[in-house]
C-alpha positions as CSV (number, residue, x, y, z in Angstrom):
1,X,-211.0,-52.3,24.1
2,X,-207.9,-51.8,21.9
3,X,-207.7,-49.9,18.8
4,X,-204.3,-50.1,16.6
5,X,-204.4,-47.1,14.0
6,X,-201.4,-47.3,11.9
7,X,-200.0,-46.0,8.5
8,X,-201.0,-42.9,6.6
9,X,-200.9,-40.3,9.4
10,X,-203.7,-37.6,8.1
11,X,-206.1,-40.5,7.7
12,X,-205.3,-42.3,10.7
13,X,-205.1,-39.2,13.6
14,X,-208.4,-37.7,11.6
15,X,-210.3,-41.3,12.5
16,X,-208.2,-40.8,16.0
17,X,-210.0,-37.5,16.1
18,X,-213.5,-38.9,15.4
19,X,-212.7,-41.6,18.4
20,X,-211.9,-39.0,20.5
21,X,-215.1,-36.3,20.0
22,X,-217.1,-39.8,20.7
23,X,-215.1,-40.7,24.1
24,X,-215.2,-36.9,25.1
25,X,-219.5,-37.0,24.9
26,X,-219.3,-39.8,27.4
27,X,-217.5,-38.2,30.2
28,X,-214.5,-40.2,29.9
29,X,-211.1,-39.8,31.3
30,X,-208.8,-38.8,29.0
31,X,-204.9,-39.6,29.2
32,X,-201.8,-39.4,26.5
33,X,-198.4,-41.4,26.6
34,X,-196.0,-41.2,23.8
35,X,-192.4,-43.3,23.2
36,X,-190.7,-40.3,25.2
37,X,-190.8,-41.7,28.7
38,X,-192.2,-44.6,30.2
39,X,-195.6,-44.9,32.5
40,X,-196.9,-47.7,32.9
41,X,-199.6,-49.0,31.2
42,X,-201.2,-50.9,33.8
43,X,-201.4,-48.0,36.2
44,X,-203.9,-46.9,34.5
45,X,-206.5,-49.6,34.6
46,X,-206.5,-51.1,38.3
47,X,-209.7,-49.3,38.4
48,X,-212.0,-46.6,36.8
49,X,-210.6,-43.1,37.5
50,X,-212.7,-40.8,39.6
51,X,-215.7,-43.1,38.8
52,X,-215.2,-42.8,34.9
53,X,-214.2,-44.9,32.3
54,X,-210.7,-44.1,31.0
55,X,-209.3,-43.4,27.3
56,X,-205.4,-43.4,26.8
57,X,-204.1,-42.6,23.6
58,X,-200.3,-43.9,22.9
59,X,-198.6,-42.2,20.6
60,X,-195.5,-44.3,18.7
61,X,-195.5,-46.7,21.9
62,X,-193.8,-49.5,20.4
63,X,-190.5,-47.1,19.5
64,X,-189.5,-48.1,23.1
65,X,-188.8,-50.9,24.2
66,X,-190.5,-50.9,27.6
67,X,-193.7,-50.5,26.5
68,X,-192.7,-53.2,23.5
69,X,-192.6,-55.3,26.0
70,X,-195.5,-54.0,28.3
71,X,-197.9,-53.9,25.4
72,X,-196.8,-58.1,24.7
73,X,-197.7,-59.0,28.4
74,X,-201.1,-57.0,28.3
75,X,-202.5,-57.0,24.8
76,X,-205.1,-59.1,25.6
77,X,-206.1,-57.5,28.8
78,X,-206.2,-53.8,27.2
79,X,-208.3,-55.5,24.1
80,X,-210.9,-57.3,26.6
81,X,-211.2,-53.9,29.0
82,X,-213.8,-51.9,29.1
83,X,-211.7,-49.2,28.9
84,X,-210.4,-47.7,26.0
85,X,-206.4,-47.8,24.6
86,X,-206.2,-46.4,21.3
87,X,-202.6,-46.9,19.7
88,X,-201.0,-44.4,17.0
89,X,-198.2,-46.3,14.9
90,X,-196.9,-45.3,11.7
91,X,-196.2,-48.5,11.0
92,X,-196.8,-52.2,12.4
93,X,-194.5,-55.2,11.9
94,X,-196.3,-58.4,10.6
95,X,-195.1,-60.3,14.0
96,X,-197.0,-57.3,16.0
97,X,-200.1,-57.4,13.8
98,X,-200.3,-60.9,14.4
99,X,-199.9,-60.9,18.4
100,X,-202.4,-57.7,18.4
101,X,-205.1,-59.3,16.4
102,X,-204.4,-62.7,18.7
103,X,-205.0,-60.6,21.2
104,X,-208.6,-59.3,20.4
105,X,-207.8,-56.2,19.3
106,X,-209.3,-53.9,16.4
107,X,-206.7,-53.1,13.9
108,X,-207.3,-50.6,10.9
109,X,-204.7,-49.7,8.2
110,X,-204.8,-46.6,6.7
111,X,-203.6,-45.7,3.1
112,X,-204.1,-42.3,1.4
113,X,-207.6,-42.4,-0.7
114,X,-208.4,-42.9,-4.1
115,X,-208.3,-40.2,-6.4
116,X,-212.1,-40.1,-6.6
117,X,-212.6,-40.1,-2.8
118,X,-209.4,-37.7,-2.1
119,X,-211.0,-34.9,-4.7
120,X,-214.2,-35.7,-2.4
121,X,-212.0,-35.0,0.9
122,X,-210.9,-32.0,-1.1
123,X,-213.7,-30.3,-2.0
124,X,-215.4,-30.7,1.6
125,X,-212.4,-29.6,2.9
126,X,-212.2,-26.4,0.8
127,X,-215.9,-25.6,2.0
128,X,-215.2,-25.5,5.6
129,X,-212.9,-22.7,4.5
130,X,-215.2,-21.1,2.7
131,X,-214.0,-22.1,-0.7
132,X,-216.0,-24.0,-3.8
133,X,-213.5,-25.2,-5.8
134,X,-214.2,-27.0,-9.3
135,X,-213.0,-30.0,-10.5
136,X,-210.5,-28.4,-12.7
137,X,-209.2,-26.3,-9.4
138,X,-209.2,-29.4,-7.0
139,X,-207.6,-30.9,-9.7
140,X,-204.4,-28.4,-10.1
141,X,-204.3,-28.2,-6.1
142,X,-203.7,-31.8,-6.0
143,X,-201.2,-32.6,-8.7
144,X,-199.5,-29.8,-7.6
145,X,-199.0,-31.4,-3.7
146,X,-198.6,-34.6,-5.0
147,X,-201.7,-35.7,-3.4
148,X,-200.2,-34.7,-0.2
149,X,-203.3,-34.1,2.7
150,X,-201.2,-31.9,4.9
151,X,-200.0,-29.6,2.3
152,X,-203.4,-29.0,0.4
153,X,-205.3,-28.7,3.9
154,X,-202.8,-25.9,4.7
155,X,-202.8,-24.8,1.4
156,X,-206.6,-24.3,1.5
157,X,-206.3,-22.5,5.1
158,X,-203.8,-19.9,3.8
159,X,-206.1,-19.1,0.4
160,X,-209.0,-18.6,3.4
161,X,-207.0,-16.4,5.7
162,X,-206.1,-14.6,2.5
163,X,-209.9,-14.3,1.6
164,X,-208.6,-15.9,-1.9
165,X,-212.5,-16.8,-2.7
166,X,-212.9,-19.5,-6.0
167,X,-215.9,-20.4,-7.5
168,X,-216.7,-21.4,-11.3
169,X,-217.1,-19.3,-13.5
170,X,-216.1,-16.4,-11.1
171,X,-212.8,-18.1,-10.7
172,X,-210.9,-16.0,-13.9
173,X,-210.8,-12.4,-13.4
174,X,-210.7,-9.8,-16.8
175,X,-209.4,-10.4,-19.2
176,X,-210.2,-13.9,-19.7
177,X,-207.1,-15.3,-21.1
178,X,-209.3,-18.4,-22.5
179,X,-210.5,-16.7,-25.3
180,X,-208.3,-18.3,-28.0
181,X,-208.5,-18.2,-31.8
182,X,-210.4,-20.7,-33.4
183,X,-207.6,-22.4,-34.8
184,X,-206.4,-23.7,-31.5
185,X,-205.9,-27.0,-30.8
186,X,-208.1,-28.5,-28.0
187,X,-204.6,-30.0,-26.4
188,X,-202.6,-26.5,-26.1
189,X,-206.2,-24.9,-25.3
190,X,-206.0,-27.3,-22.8
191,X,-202.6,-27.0,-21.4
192,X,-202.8,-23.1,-21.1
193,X,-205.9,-23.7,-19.0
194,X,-204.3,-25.9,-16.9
195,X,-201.3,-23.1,-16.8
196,X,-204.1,-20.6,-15.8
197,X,-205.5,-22.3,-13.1
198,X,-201.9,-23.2,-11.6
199,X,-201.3,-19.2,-11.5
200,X,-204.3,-18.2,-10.3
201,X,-204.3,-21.2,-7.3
202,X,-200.1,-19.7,-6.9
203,X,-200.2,-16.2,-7.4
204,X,-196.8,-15.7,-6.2
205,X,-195.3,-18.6,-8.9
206,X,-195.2,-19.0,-12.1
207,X,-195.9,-22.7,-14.1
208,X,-192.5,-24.7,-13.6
209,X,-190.7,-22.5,-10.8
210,X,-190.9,-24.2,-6.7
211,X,-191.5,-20.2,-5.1
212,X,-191.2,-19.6,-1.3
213,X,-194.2,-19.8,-0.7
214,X,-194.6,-23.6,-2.0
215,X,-191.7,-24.5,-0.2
216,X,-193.2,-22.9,3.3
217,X,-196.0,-25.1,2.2
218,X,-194.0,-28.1,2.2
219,X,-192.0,-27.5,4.9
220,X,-195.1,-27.9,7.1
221,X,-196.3,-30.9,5.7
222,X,-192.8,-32.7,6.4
223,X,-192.7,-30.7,10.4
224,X,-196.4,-32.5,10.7
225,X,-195.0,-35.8,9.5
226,X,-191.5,-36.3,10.9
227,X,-190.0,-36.3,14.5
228,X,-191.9,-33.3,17.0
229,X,-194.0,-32.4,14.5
230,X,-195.9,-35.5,13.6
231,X,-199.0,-33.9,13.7
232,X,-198.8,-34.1,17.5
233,X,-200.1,-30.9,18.3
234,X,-203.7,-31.0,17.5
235,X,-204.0,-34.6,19.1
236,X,-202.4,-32.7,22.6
237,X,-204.7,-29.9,22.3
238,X,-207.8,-32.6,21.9
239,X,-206.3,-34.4,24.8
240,X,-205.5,-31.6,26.9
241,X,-209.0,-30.3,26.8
């Protein structure tokens, strides 16, 4: 079987992950190949490896040529395997689409999610850390990463580490700055909530300045989406164990 995973990176190396867990329960014979260097493809399925079925995940493959070239002669053989070739792209030309979906194989697109689904993502995400957000909260932690998976997932690792805990009501410590005159408007009440939050969620900042520690923040989205640090390390450490 072939798999072709391609587009938004979170999305598509976290299905890559689920694929993985489910080849891993079966025993099978796990491989890597990126664009680096070239191995062979076909190497790999003369025959089952010691007796087991084999997975190879290829990272960015079509970035060299060789395997460009590999990967036209044997598409159809990998899709009609019993083993298993997943493929990691960023992105797929239409011609390649075409030839890989001639070829049998399963293709899947990925696109960053909703907003409904992403504040869904969010809030299970901030659980695992031990964090119940609101919708208010997940909302200010979003708009302020753009909607950016990597950055909020690290975000939300940090505020755990730091043992930052947020939950309703318990969110605002004294004084509670919400507690506004009567003759407020409902949009500058709102605004100054908003404000609030953003401080509370950035201790270090303050509404409207980019501090350090945002930047770190964003610095290791871009190292987990560019070049080295394309979010290979987790996908080696799944591989490699």
């Amino acid at each position: 079987m072939l798999y072709v995973l391609y587009g938004h990176q979170f999305w598509a190396r976290k299905k890559l992950r689920e694929l993985l867990e489910k080849a891993r329960e079966r025993e099978s014979a796990l491989f890597k190949l990126s664009s680096a260097s070239f191995v062979p493809l076909a190497g790999y399925f003369s025959a089952d490896l010691f007796g087991k079925k084999v997975v190879l995940v290829g990272e960015y493959l079509l970035e060299n040529p060789e395997y460009e070239r590999e990967l036209t002669e044997l598409a159809g053989r990998l899709a009609a395997s019993d083993n298993i070739v997943f493929l990691l792209e960023e992105g797929l030309a239409q011609d390649w689409e075409e030839r890989f979906r001639d070829a049998g194989a399963k293709l899947e697109k990925f696109k960053n999610l909703p907003e409904e689904k992403f504040f869904s993502w969010a809030r299970d995400e901030a659980l695992k850390f031990g964090l119940a957000l609101s919708a208010a909260e997940l909302k200010v932690l979003a708009e302020e990463f753009d909607f950016d998976p990597w950055t909020i997932a690290a975000k939300l690792e940090r505020m755990s580490l730091e043992k930052i805990k947020i939950s309703g009501k318990n969110f605002f410590s004294e004084p509670n700055y919400f507690q506004t005159g009567a003759d407020e408007s409902g949009k500058n009440k709102n605004l100054r909530e908003k404000l609030f939050l953003r401080a509370e969620l950035f201790p270090v900042c303050r509404p409207g300045l980019r501090t350090a520690e945002i930047r770190s923040v964003e610095t290791s989205s871009r190292i987990r989406q560019t070049g080295a640090g394309r979010g290979r390390g987790l996908l080696e450490a799944l591989v490699e164990n």
